[in-house]
C-alpha positions as CSV (number, residue, x, y, z in Angstrom):
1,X,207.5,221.4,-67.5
2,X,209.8,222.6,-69.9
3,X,211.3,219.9,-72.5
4,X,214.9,220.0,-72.2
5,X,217.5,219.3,-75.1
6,X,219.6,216.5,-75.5
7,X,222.5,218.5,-75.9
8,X,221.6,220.3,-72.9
9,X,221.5,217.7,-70.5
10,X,224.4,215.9,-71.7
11,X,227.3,219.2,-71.4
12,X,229.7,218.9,-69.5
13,X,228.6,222.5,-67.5
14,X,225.3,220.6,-66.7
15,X,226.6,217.5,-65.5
16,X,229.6,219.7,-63.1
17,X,226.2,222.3,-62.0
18,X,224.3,219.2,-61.3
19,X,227.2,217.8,-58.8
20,X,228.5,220.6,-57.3
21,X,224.4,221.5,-56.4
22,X,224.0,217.6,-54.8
23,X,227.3,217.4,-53.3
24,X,226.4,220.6,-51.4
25,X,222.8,219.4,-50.4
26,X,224.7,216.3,-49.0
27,X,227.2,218.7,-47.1
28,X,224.4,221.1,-45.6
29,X,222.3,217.7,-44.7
30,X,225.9,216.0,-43.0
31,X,226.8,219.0,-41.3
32,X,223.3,219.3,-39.5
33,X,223.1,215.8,-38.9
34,X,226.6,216.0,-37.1
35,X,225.9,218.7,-35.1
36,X,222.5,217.0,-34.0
37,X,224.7,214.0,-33.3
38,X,227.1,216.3,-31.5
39,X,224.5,217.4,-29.0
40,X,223.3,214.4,-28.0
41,X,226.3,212.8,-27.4
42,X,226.8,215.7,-25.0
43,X,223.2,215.2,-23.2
44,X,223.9,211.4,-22.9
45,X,227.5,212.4,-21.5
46,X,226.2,214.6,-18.8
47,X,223.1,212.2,-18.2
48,X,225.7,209.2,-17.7
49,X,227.9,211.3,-15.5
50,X,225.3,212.5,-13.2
51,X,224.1,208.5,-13.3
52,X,227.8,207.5,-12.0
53,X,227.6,211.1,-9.5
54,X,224.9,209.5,-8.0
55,X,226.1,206.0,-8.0
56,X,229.1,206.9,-6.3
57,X,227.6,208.9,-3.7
58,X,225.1,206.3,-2.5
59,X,228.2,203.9,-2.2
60,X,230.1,207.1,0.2
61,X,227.2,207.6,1.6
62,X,227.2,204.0,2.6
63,X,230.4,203.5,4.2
64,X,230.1,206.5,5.8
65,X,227.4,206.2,8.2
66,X,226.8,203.8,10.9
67,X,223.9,201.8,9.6
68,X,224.5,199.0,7.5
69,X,221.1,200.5,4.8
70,X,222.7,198.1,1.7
71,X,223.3,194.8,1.8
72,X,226.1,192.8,0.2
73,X,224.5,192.3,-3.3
74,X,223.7,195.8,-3.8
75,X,227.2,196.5,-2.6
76,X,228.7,194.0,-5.4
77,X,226.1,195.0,-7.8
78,X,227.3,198.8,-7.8
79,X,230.8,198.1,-7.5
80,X,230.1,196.0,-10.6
81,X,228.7,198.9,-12.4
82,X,231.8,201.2,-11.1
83,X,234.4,199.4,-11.9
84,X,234.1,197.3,-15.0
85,X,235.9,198.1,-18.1
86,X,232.3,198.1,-20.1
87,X,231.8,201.6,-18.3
88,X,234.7,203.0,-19.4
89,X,235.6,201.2,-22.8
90,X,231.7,202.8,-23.8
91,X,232.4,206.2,-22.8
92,X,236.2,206.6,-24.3
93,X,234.5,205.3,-27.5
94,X,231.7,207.5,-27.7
95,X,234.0,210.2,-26.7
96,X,236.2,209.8,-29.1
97,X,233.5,209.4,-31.9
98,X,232.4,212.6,-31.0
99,X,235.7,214.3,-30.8
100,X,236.4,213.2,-34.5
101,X,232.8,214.9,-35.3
102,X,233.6,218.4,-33.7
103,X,236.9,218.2,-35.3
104,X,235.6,217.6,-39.4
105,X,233.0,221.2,-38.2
């Protein structure tokens, strides 16, 4: 390993080199890690969407037809799940997380 000088290590071009080299390291590694980010946010959407599809359908499905195939706690337990603000507040969060991440690219 070659011994540096003082001098050398100290200027002023060495120190600016040295920053403008880490500060784009740290750009490369936070723009891969958003984009990683990015796509799973999108996975999970679509994974929670086709969830709430499915949800949503079995409760149709239920008060379509003539047979009574759920009874009144699975009925409350999925209109639970529907309709409370968790659901909702989780997703327009995330969502907007994600929109702020697509936005800095």
């Amino acid at each position: 390993m070659p011994t540096k000088n003082i001098d050398d290590i100290k200027s002023p071009e060495n120190i600016e080199r040295d920053y403008k080299s880490l500060e784009e390291e740290k750009n490369k590694y936070n723009g891969h890690t958003r984009k990683n980010l990015h796509y799973i946010f999108i996975i999970a959407l679509w994974g929670a969407f086709t969830i709430i599809s499915i949800v949503v359908l079995i409760r149709v499905w239920h008060l379509l037809t003539p047979w009574d195939w759920l009874d009144q706690q699975s009925i409350s337990s999925i209109d639970r799940f529907l309709f409370s603000g968790v659901l909702g507040g989780v997703l327009v969060k995330f969502s907007n997380y994600a929109l702020n991440i697509r936005k800095e690219d």
